[in-house]
C-alpha positions as CSV (number, residue, x, y, z in Angstrom):
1,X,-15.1,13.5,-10.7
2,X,-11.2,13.8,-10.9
3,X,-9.6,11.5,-14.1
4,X,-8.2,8.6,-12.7
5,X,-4.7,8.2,-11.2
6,X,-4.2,5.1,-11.7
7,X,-6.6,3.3,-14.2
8,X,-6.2,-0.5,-14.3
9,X,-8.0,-2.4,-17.4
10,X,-8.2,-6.1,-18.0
11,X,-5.4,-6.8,-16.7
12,X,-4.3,-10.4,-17.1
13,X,-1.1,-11.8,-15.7
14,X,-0.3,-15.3,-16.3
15,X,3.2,-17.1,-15.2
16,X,5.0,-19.6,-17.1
17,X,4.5,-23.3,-16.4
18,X,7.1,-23.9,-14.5
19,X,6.2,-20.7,-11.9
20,X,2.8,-21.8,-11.5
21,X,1.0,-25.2,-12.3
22,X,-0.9,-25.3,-15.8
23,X,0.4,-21.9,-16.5
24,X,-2.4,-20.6,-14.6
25,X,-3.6,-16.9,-14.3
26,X,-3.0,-15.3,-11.4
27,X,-5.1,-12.0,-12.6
28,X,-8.0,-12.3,-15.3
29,X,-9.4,-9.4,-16.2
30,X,-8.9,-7.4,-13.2
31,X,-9.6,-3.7,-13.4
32,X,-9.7,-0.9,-10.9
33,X,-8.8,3.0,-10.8
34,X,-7.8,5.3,-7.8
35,X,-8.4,9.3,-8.5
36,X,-6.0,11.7,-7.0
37,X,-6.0,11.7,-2.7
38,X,-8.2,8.3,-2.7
39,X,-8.0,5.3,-0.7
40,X,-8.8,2.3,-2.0
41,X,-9.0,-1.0,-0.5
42,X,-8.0,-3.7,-2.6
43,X,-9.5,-7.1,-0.2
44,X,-9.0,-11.1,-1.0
45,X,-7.8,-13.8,0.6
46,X,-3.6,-15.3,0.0
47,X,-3.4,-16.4,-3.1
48,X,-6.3,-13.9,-4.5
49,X,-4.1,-12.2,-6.9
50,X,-3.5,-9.0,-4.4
51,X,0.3,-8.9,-4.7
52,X,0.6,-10.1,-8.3
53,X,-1.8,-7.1,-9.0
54,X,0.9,-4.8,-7.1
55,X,3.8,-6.6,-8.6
56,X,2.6,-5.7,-12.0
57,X,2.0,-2.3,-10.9
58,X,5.5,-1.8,-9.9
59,X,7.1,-3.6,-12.8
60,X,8.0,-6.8,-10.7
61,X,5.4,-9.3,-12.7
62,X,5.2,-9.5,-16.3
63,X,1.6,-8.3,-17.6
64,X,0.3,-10.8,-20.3
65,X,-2.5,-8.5,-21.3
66,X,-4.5,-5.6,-20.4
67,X,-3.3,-2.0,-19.1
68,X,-1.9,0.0,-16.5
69,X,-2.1,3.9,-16.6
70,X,-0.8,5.6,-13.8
71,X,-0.2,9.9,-14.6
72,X,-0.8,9.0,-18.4
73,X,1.8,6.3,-18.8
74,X,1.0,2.6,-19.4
75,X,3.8,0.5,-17.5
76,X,2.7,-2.7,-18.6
77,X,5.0,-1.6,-22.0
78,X,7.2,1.1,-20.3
79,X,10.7,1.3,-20.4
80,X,13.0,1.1,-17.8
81,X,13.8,5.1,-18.6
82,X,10.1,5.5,-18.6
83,X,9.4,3.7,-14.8
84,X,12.1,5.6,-13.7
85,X,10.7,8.7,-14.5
86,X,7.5,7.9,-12.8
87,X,9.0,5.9,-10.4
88,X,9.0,9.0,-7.6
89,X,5.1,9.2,-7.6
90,X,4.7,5.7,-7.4
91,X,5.8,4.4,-3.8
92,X,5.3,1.3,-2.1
93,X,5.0,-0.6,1.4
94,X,5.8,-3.6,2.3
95,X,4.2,-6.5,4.8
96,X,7.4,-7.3,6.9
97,X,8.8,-4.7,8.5
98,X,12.0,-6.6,9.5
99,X,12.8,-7.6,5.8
100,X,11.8,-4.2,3.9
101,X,14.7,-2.3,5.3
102,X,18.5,-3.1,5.4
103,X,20.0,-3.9,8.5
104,X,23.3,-2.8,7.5
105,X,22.3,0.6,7.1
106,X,21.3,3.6,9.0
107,X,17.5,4.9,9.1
108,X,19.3,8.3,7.6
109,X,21.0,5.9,4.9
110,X,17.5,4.1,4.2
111,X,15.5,7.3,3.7
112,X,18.0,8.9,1.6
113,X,17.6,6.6,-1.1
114,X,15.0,7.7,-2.7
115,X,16.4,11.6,-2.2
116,X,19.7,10.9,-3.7
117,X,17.9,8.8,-7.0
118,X,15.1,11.9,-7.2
119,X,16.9,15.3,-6.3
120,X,19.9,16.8,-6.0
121,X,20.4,18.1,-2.0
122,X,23.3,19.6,-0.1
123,X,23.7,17.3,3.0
124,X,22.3,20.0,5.4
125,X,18.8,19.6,2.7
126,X,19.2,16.3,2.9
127,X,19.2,16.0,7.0
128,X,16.3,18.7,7.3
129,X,14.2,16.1,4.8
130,X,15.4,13.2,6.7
131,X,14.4,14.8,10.3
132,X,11.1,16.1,8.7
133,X,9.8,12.5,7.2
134,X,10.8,11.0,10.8
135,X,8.6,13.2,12.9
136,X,5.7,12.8,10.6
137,X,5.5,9.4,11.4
138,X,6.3,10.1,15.0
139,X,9.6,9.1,15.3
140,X,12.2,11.5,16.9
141,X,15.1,12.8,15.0
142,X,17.7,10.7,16.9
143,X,16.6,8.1,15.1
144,X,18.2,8.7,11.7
145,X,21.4,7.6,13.3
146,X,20.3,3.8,14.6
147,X,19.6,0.9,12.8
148,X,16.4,-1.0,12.3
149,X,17.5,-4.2,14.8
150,X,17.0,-1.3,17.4
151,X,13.2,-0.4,16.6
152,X,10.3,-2.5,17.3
153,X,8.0,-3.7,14.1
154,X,5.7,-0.7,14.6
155,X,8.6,1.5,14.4
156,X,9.6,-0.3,11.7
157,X,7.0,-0.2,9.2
158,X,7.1,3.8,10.0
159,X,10.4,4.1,8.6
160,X,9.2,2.5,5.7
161,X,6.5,5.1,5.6
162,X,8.3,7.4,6.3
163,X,11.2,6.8,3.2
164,X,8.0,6.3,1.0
165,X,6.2,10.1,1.6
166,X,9.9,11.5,1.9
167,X,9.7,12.3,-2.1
168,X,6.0,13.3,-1.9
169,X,4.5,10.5,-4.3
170,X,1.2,10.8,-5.9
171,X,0.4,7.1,-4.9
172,X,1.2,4.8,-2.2
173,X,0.6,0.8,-2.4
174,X,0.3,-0.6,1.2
175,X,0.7,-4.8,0.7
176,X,-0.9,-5.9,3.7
177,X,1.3,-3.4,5.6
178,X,-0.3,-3.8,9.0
179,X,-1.4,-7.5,8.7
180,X,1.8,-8.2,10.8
181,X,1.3,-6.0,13.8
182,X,-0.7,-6.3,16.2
183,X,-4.2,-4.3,16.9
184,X,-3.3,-1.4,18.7
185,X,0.4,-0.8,16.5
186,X,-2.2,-1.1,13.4
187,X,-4.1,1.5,14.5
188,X,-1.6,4.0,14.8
189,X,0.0,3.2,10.9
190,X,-3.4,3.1,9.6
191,X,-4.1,6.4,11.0
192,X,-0.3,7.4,9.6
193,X,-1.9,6.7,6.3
194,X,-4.9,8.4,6.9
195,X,-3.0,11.6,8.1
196,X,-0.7,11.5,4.4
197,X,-3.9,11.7,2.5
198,X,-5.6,14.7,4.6
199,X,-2.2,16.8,4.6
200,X,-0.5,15.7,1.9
201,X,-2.9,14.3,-0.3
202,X,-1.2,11.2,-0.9
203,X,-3.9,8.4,-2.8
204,X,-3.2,4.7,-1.8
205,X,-4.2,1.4,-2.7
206,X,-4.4,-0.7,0.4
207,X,-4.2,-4.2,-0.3
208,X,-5.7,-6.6,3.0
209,X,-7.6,-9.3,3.7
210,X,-9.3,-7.6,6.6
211,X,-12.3,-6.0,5.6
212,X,-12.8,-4.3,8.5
213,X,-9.3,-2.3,8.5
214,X,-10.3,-1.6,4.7
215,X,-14.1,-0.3,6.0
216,X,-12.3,2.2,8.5
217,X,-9.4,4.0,6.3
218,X,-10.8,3.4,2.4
219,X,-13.9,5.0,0.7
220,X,-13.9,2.5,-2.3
221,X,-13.2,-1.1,-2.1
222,X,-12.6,-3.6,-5.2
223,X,-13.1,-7.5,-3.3
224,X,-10.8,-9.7,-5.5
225,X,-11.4,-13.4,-6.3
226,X,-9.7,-16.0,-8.1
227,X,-7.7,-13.1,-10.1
228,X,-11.1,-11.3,-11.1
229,X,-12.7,-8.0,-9.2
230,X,-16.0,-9.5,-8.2
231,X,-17.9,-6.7,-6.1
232,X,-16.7,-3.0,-5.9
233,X,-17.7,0.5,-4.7
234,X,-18.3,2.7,-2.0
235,X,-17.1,1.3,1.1
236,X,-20.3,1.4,3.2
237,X,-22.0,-0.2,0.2
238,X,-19.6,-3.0,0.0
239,X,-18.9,-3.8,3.2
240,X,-22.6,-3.0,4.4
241,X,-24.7,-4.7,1.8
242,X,-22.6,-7.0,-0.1
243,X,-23.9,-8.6,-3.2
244,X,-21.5,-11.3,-4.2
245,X,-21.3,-14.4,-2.0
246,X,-17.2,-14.1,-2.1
247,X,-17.8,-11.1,-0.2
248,X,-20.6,-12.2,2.3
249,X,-18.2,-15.2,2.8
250,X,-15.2,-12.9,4.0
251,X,-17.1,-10.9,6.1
252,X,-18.7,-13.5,7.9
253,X,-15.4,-15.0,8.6
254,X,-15.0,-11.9,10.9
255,X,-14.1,-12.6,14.2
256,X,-16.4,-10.5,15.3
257,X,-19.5,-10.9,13.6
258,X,-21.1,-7.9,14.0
259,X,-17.8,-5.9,13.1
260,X,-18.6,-2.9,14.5
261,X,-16.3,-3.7,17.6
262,X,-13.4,-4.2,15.7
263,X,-13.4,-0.9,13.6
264,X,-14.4,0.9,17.2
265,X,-11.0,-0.5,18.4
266,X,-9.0,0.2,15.2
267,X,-10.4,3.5,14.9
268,X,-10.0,4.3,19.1
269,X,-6.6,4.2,18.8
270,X,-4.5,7.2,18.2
271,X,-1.1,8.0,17.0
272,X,1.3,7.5,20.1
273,X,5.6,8.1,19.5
274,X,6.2,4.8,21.0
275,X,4.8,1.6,20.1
């Protein structure tokens, strides 16, 4: 087995009074790990503790307690020197699509971001990356010059994929990045994702509340609960069989109780260049 990644342990996050009522903890104890090219599903309904978890990841929520070890390096007591340095094999996307990029500025000017923080590139480099990380999410190379009003959500939400594989990151976090498309535009980024792992072996830690989207692009699952990892393991275990009634409670809140015809239409769908 490959040493973890990322190696989350008891991780406690608790905001000040006046940010939440009572002081309470929005993670307690939580621990999880992703090797190298894994995907793991992080599931739980709003208000589970998903985001704070990937807040704290990212440096955007202060840890009380506990560790996070990602390449070596705890960030719950980095430095800001110290994130930076890791912060090119750490990448992240976002839920909304429509607020993740900046209106103001080209697709070219969005992707470049990262490049111009990470490496130093002549402007020819620079274009070929650009018009490289567009077409690998299936977007054409015209659109480096447009701006995100003039792409749907879909298209959307591959830019943003597309600006975080541009640096080739170790680790992706997806927070509930397809929760605000619909079924078939999910298909095609969940399959995106999919595709970054087998050629680039990219790990990710998809955060949902879908189980069934989880089942069909993770092998490991970690079912989160009132700030605490209740049930995890193999995906066909958890999903399958599971053992804690926080689990059997969100999967029989399916829509489709069976579930099998929902991951037949998630997974049916292919990549297409226009959504």
């Amino acid at each position: 087995m490959s040493p973890a990644l990322l190696d989350i342990q008891d991780l406690v996050v608790q905001y000040p009074r006046k940010a939440r009522r009572l002081g309470a903890k929005a993670l307690d104890g939580a621990s999880l790990s992703v090797a190298p090219g894994e995907m793991v599903g992080l599931v739980g309904e709003s208000g589970s503790g998903k985001t704070t978890l990937a807040m704290a990841i990212l440096g955007l929520a202060p840890v009380t307690s506990g560790r996070i070890s990602f390449l070596g390096t705890d960030l719950a007591g980095v430095s800001r020197r110290g994130r930076r340095a890791v912060s090119r094999d750490l990448q992240a996307v976002f839920q909304d699509p429509y607020s993740s990029l900046n209106p103001a500025r080209t697709v070219a000017k969005a992707l470049s971001e990262p490049l111009d923080v990470h490496e130093r590139l002549t402007r020819a480099d620079r274009h070929r990356r650009i018009v490289d990380a567009l077409q690998r999410v299936g977007l054409t190379a015209d659109a480096a010059t447009r701006y995100p009003a003039e792409f749907s959500g879909g298209q959307r939400q591959r830019i943003a994929i597309a600006r975080a594989l541009i640096v080739s990151p170790k680790l992706i976090i997806c927070d509930e990045a397809v929760s605000a498309l619909d079924l078939s535009v999910q298909a095609q980024i969940l399959n995106l994702l999919a595709d970054a792992r087998r050629d680039l072996s990219v790990a990710c830690l998809f955060l949902s509340h879908d189980l069934a989207v989880v089942r069909y692009l993770c092998s490991s699952v970690a079912v989160l609960y009132r700030g605490q990892i209740v049930e995890s393991g193999p995906a066909s275990s958890v999903c399958g069989r599971p053992e804690h009634s926080y689990t059997q409670a969100l999967l029989a809140a399916e829509p489709d109780p069976t579930r099998a015809g929902r991951e037949r239409r998630v997974a049916s769908v292919r990549i297409s260049e226009g959504d």
